[in-house]
N, C-alpha and C positions, 0 to 999 in steps of 0.2 A: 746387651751392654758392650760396647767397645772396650778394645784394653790395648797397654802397649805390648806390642810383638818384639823382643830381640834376637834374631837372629844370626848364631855364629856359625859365619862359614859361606862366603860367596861363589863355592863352586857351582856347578850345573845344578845340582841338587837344593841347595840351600837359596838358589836365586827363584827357581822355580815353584818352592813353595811361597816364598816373598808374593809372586803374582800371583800364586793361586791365593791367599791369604788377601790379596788384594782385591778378589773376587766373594770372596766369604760373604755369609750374610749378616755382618755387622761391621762396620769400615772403622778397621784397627790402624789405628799409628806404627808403622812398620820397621826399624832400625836392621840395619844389614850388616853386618861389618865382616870387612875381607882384610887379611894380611899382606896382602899386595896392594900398593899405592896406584899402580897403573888399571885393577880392578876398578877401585874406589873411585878414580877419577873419571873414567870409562862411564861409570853410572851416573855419576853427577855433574858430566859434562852431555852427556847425548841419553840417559835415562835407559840405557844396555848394558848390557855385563858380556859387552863384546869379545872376550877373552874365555870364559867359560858356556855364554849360554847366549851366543850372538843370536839377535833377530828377535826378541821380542822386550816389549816398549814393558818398565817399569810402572806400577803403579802409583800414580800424584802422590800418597801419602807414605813411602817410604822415604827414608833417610838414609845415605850412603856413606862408612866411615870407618877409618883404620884404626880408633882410639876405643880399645875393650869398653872404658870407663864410660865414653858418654856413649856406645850403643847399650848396655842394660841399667843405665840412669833411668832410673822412673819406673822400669818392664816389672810388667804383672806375669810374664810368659816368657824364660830365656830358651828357645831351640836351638841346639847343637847338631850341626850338620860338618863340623869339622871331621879328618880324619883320624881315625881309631887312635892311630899315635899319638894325637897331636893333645887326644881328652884331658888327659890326668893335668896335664900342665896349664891348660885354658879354663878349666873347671876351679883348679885349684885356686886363678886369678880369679875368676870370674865370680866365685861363689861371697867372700866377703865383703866383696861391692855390692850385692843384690838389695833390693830394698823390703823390708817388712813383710811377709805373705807373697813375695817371689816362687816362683816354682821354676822347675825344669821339665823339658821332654827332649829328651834324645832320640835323632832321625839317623845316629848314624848305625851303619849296617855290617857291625865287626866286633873280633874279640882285641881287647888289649895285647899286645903280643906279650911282652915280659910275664905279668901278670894270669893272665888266661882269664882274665873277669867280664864278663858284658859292661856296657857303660854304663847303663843303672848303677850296677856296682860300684865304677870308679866314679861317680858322680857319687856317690852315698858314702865312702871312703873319707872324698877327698872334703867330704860337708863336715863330717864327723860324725861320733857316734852319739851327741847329744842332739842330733840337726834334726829339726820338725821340720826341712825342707820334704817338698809333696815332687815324686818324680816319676815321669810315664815313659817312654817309650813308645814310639811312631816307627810304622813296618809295612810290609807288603808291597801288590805288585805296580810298582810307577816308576816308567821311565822320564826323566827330566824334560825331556823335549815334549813330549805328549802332557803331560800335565799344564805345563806352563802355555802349551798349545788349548788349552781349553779340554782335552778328550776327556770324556766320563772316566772318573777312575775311583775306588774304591779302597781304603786302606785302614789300618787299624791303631787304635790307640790303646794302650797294654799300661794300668798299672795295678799298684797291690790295694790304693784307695779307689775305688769304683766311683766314688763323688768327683772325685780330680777326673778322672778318664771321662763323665760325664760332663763338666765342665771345658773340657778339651775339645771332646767332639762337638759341643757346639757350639767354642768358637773358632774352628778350624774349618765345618765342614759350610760349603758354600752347593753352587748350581755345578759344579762342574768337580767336585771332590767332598767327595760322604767318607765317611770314618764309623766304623761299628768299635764298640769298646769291648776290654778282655781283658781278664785280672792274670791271666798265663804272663806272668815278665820274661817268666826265663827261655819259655813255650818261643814267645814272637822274637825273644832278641837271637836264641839260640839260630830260630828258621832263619833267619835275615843276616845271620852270619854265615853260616853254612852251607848255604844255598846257594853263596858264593865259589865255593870251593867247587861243588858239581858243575855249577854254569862253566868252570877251566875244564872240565872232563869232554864237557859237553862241547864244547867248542873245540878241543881237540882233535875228538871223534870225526867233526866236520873237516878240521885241516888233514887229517890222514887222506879225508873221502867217503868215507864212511856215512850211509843213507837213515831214514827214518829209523829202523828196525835198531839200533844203537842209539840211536837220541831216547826213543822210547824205553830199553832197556834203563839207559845210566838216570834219567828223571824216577824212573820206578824204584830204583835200589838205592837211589840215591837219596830218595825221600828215606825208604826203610834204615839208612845212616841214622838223617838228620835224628828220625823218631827216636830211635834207638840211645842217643847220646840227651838228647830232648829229657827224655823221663829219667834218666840214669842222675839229672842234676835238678828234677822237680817239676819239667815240665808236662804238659796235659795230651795226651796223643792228639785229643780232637783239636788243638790247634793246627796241629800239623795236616790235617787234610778244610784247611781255610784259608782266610786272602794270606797270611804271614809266612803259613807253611808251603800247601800244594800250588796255591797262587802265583808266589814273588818263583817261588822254583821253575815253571813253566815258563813263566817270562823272562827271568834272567837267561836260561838255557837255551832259547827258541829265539829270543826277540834282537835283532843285529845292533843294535843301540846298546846292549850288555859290555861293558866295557872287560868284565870277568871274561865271559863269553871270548870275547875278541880277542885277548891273549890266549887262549889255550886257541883259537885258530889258527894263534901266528906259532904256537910253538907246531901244531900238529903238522903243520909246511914244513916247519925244521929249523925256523929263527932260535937263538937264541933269548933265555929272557933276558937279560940286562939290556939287549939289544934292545928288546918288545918296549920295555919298562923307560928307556932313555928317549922313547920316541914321544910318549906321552906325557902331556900336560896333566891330566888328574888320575888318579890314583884307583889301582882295581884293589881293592878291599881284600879277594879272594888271594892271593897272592901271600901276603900276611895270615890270614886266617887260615889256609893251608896247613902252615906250621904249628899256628894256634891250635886246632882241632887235633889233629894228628897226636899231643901231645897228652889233648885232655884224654882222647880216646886209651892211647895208654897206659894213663894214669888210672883210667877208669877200668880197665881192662876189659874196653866193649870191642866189638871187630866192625873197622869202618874201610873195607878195605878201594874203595873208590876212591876216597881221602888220602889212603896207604900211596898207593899207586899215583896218584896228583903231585903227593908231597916228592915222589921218585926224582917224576919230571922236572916238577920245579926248581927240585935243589939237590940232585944227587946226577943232573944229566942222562936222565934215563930214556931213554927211545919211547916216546908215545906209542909207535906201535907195540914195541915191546910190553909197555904197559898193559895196555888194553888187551894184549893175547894173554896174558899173565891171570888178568882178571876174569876170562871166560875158560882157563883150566884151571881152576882154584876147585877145591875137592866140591864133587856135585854134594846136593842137600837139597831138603824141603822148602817151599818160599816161607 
């Protein structure tokens, strides 16, 4: 059964699943909506999202449009692919517009800053606490270019009702993007946040100079973080070695398209971030969630110190190298 799709958020990420959804194997009615006027025209003058996700042709049944109200008019299916910041406030619009048996699934790949909540959360917040709204969460390893290019890719839909995640996966997953379900919410959104944070280590490591033998260290310890902060808030270890956890982590750390990634490259040369950050059109998630985690960790009182050391860089102007040597005399112990 077809259904309407509304999708918030026409950056790279949000446009890409537009086409991949336009590929699926049920030809959904698609709405798009971007905050930018020159996006939206972009798509519904030449059928490209020239400005975030140039070179590849829209699907006939999408609709392109800056008015909240008439993109989730009618949707059986709202996806939030805005920025983490941007949640509380578009959810807050967006949710008493929705129509009768509406749901949510959130694609984006961050914590609230203020807050420290995954989006689930600010989405089930901002519903209320009488809301029979049904909400999932979408994760794992996909770069926007490769998906919307058609490449086989694999990802996961996370929620706490298994009928909804089953109902997601099949009507999301088409020839060219499979989705396996997972009732871990806090497991997939936790990895898909924090996975960010390494992929800056990791890309760092690369700006110093630094070879394989470092990439492979900070993805090893940096998984044993995520896990670590993962269970301390309910999540399931075995998520963490799957497409959400050991998955999105390899690919964001390894793969040059990582926009996380690409800043701690530019810092590990010796840019500064406002500089890195002013350059760029969309948004490293890791950046924000840095601060985020850092926070939750010691609130929790777990030891995430790859995190510690990012957060240095980020915002205390600390020497990347400095970091990193800091991080391999830190008192020995067992793995």
């Amino acid at each position: 059964m077809s259904a309407k799709i509304a999708i918030i958020g026409a950056g790279s990420w949000g446009t890409a699943l537009a086409i991949a959804l336009g590929r699926s194997r049920r030809p959904h009615a698609i709405s798009l909506w971007a905050h930018e006027l020159e996006v939206v025209e972009s798509m519904r003058s030449r059928r490209v999202n020239d400005v975030f996700l140039p070179g590849f042709e829209l699907p006939a049944s999408l609709d392109a449009t800056d008015d909240l109200a008439e993109a989730v008019a009618r949707a059986e299916i709202v996806l939030g692919v805005m920025p983490s910041t941007h949640a509380r406030r578009l959810y807050s619009e967006i949710i008493p517009m929705l129509a009768p048996g509406a749901s949510i699934v959130s694609a984006t790949k961050g914590l609230e800053p203020d807050s420290l909540l995954r989006m689930t959360e600010v989405i089930e917040q901002a519903a209320g606490p009488r809301s029979q709204l049904r909400v999932a969460a979408l994760s794992g390893p996909s770069f926007a270019r490769e998906v919307a290019r058609g490449d086989p890719t694999a990802i996961v839909i996370a929620s706490a009702n298994a009928a909804f995640a089953t109902e997601v996966q099949e009507a999301f997953s088409g020839p060219t993007l499979r989705l396996y379900t997972n009732t871990d919410v806090a497991g997939v959104e936790l990895a898909g946040a924090v996975k960010n944070v390494i992929a800056i280590a990791a890309g760092v490591a690369e700006g110093v100079g630094f070879g394989h033998n470092t990439l492979a260290a900070l993805i090893t310890r940096g998984l044993a973080e995520m896990t670590r902060l993962s269970m301390a808030l309910g999540g399931r270890p075995e998520t963490m070695a799957g497409l959400a956890g050991m998955g999105d982590l390899v690919l964001t750390c390894t793969g040059a398209l990582s926009r996380n990634r690409g800043v701690g490259v530019e810092l590990g040369k010796g840019r500064k971030l406002d500089e890195i950050l002013g350059a760029m059109r969309m948004v490293a998630e890791g950046v924000s969630t840095t601060a985020a985690t850092r926070t939750l960790a010691q609130r929790l009182g777990i030891e995430m110190p790859i995190t510690e050391q990012m957060h240095a860089v980020l915002y205390e102007d600390k020497s990347p190298r400095e970091a990193i040597r800091e991080l391999m005399e830190r008192r020995l112990k067992g793995e």
